[in-house]
BAKEMI-885331 format. One record per residue (C-alpha): y, z, x; residue number from 1. Coordinates in steps of 0.2 Angstrom, whole numbers, plus 5000, padded with zeros to 4 digits. Layout:
% BAKEMI-885331
v;w;u;n
Y;Z;X;NUM $
...
***
This chain:
% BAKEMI-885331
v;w;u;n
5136;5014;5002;1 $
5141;4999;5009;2 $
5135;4981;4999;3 $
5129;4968;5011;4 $
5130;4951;5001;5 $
5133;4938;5016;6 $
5125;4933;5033;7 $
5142;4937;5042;8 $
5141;4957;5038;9 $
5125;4959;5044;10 $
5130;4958;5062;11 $
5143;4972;5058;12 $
5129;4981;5052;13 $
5117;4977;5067;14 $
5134;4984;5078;15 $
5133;4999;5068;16 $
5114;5002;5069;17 $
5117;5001;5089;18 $
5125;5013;5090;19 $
5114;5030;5083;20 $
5100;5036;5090;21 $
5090;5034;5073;22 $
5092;5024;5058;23 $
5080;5025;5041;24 $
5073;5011;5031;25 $
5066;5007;5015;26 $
5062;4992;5005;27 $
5063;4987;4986;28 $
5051;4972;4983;29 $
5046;4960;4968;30 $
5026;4961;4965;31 $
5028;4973;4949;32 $
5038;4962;4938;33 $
5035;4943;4950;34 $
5024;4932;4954;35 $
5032;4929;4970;36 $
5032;4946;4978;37 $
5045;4947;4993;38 $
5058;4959;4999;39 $
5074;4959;4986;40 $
5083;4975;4997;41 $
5083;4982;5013;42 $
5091;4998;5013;43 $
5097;5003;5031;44 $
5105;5022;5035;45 $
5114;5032;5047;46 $
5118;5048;5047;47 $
5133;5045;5039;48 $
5132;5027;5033;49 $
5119;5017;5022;50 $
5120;4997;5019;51 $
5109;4988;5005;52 $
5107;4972;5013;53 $
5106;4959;4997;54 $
5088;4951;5004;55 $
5090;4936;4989;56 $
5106;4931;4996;57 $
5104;4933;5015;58 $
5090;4923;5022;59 $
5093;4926;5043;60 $
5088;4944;5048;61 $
5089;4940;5065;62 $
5102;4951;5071;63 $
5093;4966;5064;64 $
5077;4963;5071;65 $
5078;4970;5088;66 $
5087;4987;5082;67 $
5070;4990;5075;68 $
5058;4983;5092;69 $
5068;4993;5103;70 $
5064;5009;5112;71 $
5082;5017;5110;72 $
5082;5021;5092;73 $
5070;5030;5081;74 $
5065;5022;5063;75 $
5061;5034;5049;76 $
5052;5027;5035;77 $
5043;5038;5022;78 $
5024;5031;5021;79 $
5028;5014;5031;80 $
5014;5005;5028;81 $
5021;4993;5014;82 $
5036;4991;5022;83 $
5031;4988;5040;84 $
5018;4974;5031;85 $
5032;4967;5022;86 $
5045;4967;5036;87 $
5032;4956;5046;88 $
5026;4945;5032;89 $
5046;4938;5030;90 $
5056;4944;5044;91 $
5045;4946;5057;92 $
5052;4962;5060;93 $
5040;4975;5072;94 $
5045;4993;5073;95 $
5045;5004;5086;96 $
5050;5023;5088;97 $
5043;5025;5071;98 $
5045;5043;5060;99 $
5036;5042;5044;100 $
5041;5055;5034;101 $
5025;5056;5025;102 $
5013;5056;5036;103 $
5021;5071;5046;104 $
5023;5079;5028;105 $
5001;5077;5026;106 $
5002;5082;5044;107 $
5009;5100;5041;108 $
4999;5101;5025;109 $
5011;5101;5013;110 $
5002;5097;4995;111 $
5015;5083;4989;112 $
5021;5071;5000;113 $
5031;5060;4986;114 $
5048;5057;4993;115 $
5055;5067;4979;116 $
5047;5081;4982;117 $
5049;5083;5001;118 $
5067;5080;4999;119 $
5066;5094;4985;120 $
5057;5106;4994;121 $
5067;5104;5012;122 $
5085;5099;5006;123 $
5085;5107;4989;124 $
5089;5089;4980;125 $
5082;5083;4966;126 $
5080;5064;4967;127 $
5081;5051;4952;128 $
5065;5040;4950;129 $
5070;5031;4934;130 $
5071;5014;4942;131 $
5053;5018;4953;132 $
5046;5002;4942;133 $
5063;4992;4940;134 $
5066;4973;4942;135 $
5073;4972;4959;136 $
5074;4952;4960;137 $
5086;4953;4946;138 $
5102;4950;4949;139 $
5117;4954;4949;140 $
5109;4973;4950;141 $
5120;4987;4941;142 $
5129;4998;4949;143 $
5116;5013;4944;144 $
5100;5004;4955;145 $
5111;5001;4968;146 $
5114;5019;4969;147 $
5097;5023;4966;148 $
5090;5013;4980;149 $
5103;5020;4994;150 $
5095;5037;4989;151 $
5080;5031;4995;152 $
5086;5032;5014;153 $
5101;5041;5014;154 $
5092;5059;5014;155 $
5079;5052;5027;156 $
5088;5057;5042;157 $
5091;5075;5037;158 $
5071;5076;5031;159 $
5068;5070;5049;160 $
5075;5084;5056;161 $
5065;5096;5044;162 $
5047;5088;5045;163 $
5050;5088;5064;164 $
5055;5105;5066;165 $
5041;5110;5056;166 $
5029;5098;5068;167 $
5037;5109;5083;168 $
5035;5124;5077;169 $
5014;5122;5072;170 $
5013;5112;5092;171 $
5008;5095;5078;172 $
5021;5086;5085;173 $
5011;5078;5096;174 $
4997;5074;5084;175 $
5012;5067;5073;176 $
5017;5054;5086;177 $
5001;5047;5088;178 $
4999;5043;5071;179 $
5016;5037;5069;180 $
5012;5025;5086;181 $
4996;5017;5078;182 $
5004;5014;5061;183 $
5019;5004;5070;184 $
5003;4991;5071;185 $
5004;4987;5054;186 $
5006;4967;5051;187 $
5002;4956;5037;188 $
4987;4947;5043;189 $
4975;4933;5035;190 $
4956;4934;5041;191 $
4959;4915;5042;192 $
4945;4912;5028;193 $
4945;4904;5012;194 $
4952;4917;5002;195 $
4940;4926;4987;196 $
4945;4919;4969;197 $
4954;4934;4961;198 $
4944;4933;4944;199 $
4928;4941;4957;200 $
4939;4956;4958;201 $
4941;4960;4941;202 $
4933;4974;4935;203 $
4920;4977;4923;204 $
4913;4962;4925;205 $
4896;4965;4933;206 $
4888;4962;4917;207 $
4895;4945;4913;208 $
4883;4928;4910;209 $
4888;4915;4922;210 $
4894;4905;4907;211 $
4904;4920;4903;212 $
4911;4919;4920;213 $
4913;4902;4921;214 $
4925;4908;4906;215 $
4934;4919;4914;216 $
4936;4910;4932;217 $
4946;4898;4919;218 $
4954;4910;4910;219 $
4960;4919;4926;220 $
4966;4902;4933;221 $
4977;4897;4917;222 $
4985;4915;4919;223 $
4987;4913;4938;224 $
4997;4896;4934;225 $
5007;4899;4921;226 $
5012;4917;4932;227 $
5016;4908;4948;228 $
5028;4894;4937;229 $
5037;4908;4927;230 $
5038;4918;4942;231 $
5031;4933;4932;232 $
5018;4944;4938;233 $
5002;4939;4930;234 $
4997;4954;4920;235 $
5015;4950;4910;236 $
5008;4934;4904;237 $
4991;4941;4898;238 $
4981;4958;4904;239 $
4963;4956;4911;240 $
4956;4966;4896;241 $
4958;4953;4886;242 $
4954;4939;4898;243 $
4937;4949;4898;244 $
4936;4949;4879;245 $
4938;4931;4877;246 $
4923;4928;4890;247 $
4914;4939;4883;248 $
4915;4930;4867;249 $
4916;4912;4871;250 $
4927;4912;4855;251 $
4927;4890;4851;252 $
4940;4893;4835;253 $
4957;4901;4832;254 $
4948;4914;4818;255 $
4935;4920;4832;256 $
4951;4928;4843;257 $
4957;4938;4828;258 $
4950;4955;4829;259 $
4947;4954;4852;260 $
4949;4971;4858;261 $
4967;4973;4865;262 $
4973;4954;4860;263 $
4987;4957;4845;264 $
4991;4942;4835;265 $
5007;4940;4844;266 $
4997;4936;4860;267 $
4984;4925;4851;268 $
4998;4916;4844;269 $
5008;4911;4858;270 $
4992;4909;4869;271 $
4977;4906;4856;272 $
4977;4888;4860;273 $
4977;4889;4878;274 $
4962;4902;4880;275 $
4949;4892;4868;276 $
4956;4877;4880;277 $
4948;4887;4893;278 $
4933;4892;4885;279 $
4928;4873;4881;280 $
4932;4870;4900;281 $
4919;4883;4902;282 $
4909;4876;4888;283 $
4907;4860;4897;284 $
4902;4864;4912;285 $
4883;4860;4919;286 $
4872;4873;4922;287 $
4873;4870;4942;288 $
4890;4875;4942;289 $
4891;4890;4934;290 $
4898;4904;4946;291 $
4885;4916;4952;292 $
4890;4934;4956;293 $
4888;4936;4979;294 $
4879;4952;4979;295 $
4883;4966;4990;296 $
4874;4969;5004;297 $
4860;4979;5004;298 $
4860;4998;5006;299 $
4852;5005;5024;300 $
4836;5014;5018;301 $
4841;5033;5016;302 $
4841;5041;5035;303 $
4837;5059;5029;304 $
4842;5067;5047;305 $
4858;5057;5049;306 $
4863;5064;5029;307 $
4861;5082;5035;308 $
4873;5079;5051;309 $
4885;5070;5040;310 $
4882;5086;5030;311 $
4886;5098;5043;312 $
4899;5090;5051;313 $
4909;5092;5032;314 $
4906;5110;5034;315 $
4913;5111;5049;316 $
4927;5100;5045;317 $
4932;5108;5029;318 $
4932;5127;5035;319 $
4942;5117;5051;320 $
4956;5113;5038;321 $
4957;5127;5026;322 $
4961;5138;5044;323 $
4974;5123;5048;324 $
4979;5120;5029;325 $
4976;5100;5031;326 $
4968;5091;5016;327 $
4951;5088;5020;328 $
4949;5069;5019;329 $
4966;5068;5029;330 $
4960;5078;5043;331 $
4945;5067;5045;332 $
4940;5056;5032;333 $
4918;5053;5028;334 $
4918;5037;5036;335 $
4924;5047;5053;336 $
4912;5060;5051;337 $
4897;5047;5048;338 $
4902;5036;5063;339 $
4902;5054;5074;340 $
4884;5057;5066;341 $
4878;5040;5073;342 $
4885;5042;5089;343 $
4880;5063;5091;344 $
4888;5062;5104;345 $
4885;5081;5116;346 $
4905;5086;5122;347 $
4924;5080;5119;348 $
4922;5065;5130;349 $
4906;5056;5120;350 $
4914;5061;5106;351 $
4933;5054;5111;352 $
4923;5036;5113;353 $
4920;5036;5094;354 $
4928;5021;5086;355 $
4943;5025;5077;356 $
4946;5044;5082;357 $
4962;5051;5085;358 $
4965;5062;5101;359 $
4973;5076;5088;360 $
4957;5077;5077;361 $
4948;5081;5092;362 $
4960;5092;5097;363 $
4961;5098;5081;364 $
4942;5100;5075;365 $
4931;5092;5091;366 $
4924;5107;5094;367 $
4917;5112;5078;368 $
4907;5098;5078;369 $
4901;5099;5092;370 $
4892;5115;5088;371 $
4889;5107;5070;372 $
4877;5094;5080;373 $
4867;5106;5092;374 $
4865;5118;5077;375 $
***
């Protein structure tokens, strides 16, 4: 395990990267203990090597970026997603050649697809997960998460060659690479639009006045501020149980918070004064401010004939993966089946122009739904 604390190693590490076929890569990040959530470790491997790239320290990843674009090398990441967001979002980073160790895991049906258990299961290794929730933009990091975090990749390159055996041997290697080929589109992306206030997310809170809304929008908003100038994620500083609580209560005195569900006198304490602050900001407000809960768009009316397709095309799907031993939802989720119910399309090539369908699940269950729909 090699410690990469300065701009100048990284190209040593970029020359070493060069020159394999295949390197894995994982990333530890912030969001569970910060406000600011960004990459803290990069951890790189070779077959033989791995390099934790300190992320705090070393702001120019440039030199690294194109060992990950290019067509020469393969990239193994077990369930990418996060990572290949993240790598965009502050690097800019776009993989290609990708082999996601979990998604080729779901796609010989094995029943956990944890990385600890795959790594278990085909390498006999039993992986430490102790620091799964740790503090990763701490620093300096002990000597134990640092070995922790060069586990992460280090056993990837070997699981590769397990998974992908595996793929060979079922003739779902194929079905493997078109998966991994559309997740390499994954990006950090922004609609562009004003974004929704975070206090309309929180739940259990469809049965909330406006003033009691109003409450919490300044509740949530108080939280979100002190979170952002700690640097602390913001369910440190205060959780949203009690955030509702206090809303619901519209407490105006320091007695009125003793006894809130979930809100000890330690909290009420160090806080008390700040949440009836933002209750009497609440308080105040006129009546044509008060926030109003968007409703959701309305239901369709019930379509009884499309419901019974829907309906035979999970028969056929289900009794499709117990024969291949796929999960279920993973061989086609309901959203899939639905949109081949509108469609009904009457052979493989109407049902190919279906949004959002793989070639594999057609090769894999295609028919059966066919004859689900002329039944």
């Amino acid at each position: 395990m090699e410690y990469i604390r300065n701009e100048e190693d990284v190209a040593a590490v970029a020359a070493a990267l060069s020159e394999t076929d295949l390197f894995a890569a994982d990333t530890e990040a912030a969001g569970y203990h910060r406000y600011h959530d960004r990459i803290c470790l990069l951890q790189l491997s070779t077959r033989d090597r791995t390099f934790l790239v300190d992320t705090l320290t070393i702001r120019d990843l440039t030199a690294l970026a194109p060992l990950f674009a290019g067509d020469e090398r393969e990239v193994i990441l077990h369930d990418a997603d996060y990572d290949l967001r993240l790598l965009h979002r502050d690097y800019q980073i776009r993989v290609r050649g990708l082999f996601d160790t979990k998604l080729a895991a779901q796609l010989l049906g094995e029943p956990a697809f944890g990385l600890g258990a795959l790594v278990e299961k085909f390498l006999g290794l039993k992986l430490d997960k102790k620091h799964q929730r740790a503090d990763w933009a701490q620093r300096p990091l002990p000597a134990d998460m640092l070995a922790y975090a060069a586990e992460d990749t280090r056993h990837l390159p070997p699981l590769r060659d397990r998974l992908k055996a595996e793929l060979v041997k079922l003739n779902r290697l194929h079905w493997a690479e078109e998966e991994f080929e559309l997740r390499e589109h994954a990006r950090w992306e922004t609609n562009g639009e004003a974004p929704i206030e975070g206090y309309t997310r929180v739940k259990n809170t469809r049965d909330l006045t406006p003033l009691q809304l109003a409450a919490l929008r300044e509740l949530y908003h108080w939280r979100e501020q002190v979170a952002e100038r700690r640097d602390t994620a913001a369910f440190r500083i205060i959780g949203n149980d009690v955030l509702i609580a206090v809303a619901r209560r519209l407490p105006e005195h320091a007695d009125e918070l003793a006894g809130l569900p979930g809100l000890p006198p330690s909290i009420a304490d160090r806080h008390g004064t700040d949440l009836l602050a933002g209750v009497q900001r609440a308080l105040a407000l006129p009546e044509d401010e008060l926030p109003q809960r968007v409703r959701g768009a309305r239901r369709p009316p019930p379509d009884a004939e499309l419901d019974e397709n829907v309906e035979r095309l999970k028969r056929a799907r289900d009794a499709a993966a117990q024969v291949l031993g796929l999960d279920r939802g993973f061989l086609m989720p309901r959203h899939q089946l639905e949109a081949v119910a509108r469609r009904r399309p009457n052979d493989l090539a109407e049902l190919a122009e279906v949004p959002d369908l793989r070639r594999w699940q057609i090769e894999a269950v295609g028919e059966a739904l066919l004859k689900a729909l002329k039944r």
